[in-house]
N, C-alpha and C positions, 0 to 999 in steps of 0.2 A: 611851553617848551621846557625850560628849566625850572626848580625854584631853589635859585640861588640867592642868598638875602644880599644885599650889598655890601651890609656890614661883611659879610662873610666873605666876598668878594674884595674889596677893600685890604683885609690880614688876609688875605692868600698872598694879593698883588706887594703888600708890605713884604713880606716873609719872603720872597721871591727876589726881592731888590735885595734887601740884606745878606741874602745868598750872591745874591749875582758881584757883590761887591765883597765879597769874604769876609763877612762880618763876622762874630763867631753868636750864635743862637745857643740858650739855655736848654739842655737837653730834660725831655720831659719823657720818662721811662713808661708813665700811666697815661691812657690818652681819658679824655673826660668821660665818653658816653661807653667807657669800655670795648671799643670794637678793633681789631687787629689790622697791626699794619697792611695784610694783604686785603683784606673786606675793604679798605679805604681804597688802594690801588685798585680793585676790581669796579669799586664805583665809580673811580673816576676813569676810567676806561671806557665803564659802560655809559656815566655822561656824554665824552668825545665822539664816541660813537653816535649817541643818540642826535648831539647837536648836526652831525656830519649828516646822518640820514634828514635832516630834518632839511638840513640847506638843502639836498638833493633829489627830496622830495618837492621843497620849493622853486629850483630849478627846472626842474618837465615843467610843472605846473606853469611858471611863466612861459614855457618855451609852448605849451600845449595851447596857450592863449588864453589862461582863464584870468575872467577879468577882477578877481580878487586880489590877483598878485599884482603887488607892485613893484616895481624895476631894483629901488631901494631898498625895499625889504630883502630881495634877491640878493643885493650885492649884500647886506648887514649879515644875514644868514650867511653868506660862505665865508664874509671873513672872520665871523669868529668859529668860523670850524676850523677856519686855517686855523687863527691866535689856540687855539686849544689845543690842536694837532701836536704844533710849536711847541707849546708849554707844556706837554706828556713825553715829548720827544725829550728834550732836557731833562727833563726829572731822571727819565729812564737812562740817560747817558752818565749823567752825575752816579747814580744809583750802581750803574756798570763801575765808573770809576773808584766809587767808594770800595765796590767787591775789589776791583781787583789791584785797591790797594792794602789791601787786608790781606789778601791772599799773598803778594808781596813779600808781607815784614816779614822780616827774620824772627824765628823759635827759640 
């Protein structure tokens, strides 16, 4: 399905609390592997997606009666489509509110 490392999963979930608690995070202008803010959004768009087709593909599958699916995998698969859904859905809100508190300020 994925391949997310843990570690890498682990500093998202970090990063994510720090925010959700208004911490304030060291702004980093350069990202490491050089790739642009929107190349990152568009992957991770395209993971959510993928994980979402992935539950919903394993949904028929259970409903269709094949006997490799299991009940639990079913329910593990849609919830983290939901938890991902959730987690792009925030970002993009935040991301809204940053625009249009910029847009905002005063000149």
């Amino acid at each position: 399905m994925n391949n997310i490392s843990q570690a890498s999963l682990i500093s998202q979930m970090q990063s994510l609390e720090s925010i959700s608690q208004g911490k304030m995070q060291p702004v980093n202008p350069t990202l490491d592997d050089g790739k642009s803010f929107s190349s990152l959004m568009s992957k991770a768009i395209n993971q959510v997606n993928e994980t979402q087709m992935d539950a919903g593909n394993m949904k028929k599958a259970f409903e269709m009666g094949d006997d490799n699916v299991d009940l639990s995998e079913v329910m593990i698969a849609v919830q983290k489509s939901r938890i991902s859904f959730e987690a792009l859905t925030q970002v993009r809100n935040k991301l809204l509110n940053a625009y249009q508190d910029v847009m905002n300020m005063p000149v």
